[in-house]
C-alpha positions in Angstrom: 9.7 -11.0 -11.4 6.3 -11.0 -13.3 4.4 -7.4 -12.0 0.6 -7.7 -11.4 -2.1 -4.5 -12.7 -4.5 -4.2 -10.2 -7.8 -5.1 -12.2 -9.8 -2.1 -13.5 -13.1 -2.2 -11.0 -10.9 -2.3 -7.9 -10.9 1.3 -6.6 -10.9 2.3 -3.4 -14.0 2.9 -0.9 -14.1 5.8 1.7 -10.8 5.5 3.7 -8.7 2.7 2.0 -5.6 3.6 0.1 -5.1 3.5 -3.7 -1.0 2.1 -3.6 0.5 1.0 -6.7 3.0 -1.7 -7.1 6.3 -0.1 -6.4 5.1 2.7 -4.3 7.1 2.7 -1.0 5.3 2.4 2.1 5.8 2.6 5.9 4.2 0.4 8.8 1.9 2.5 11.2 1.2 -0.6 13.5 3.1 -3.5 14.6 3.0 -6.4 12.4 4.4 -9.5 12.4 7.9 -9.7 11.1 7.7 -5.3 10.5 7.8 -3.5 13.7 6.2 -0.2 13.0 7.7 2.5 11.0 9.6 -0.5 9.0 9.9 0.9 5.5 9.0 -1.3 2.7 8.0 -1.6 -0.9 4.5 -2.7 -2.7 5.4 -6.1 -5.0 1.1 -6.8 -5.4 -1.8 -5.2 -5.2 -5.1 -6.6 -5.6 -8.8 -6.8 -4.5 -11.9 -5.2 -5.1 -14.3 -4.4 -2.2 -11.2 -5.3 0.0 -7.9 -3.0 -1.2 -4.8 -5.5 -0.1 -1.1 -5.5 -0.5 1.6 -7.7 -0.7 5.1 -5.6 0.5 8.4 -6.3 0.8 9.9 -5.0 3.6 13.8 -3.2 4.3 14.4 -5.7 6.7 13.5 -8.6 4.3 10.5 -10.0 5.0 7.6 -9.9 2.9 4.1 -10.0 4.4 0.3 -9.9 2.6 -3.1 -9.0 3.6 -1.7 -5.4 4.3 -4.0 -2.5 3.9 -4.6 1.5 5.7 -4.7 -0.3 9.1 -1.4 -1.1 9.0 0.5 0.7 6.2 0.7 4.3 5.0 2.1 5.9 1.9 5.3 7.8 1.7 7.5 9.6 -0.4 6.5 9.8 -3.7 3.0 7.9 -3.4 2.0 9.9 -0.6 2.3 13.1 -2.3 0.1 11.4 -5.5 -2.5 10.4 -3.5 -2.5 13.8 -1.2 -2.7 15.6 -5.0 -5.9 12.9 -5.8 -7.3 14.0 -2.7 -7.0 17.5 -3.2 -8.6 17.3 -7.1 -11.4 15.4 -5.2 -12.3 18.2 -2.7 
């Protein structure tokens, strides 16, 4: 499976998340084919006003367009980006 970088000038604006592919992810919202709180796993991440994310989900489907509407980090990618945060302050 050929792994996408997100490009260099894509960063986040105020509120959007900053996932990386692989970083494990839970739904906060319904969503079609992921019920909320369906557990899943970045496979793309692109964008760059726009933050998006392609995840595969524990239950097998695989859904785009995702973004901090619908998903939040967990585990591991939830503590790096609370640790970003924190440096920000």
């Amino acid at each position: 499976m050929t792994l996408w970088k997100p490009h260099a000038l894509a960063a986040p604006h105020t509120g959007q998340i900053n996932l990386r592919i692989g970083d494990k992810v839970v739904t906060t919202v319904d969503v079609d084919g992921a019920p909320q709180g369906t557990e899943g796993k970045v496979i793309l991440a692109n964008g760059f006003n726009w933050l998006r994310y392609r995840v595969q989900f524990t239950n097998g489907s695989e859904i785009g367009d995702l973004d901090h509407r619908n998903i939040a980090p967990i585990g591991r990618a939830a503590k790096r980006l609370a640790k970003q945060a924190k440096r920000a302050k």
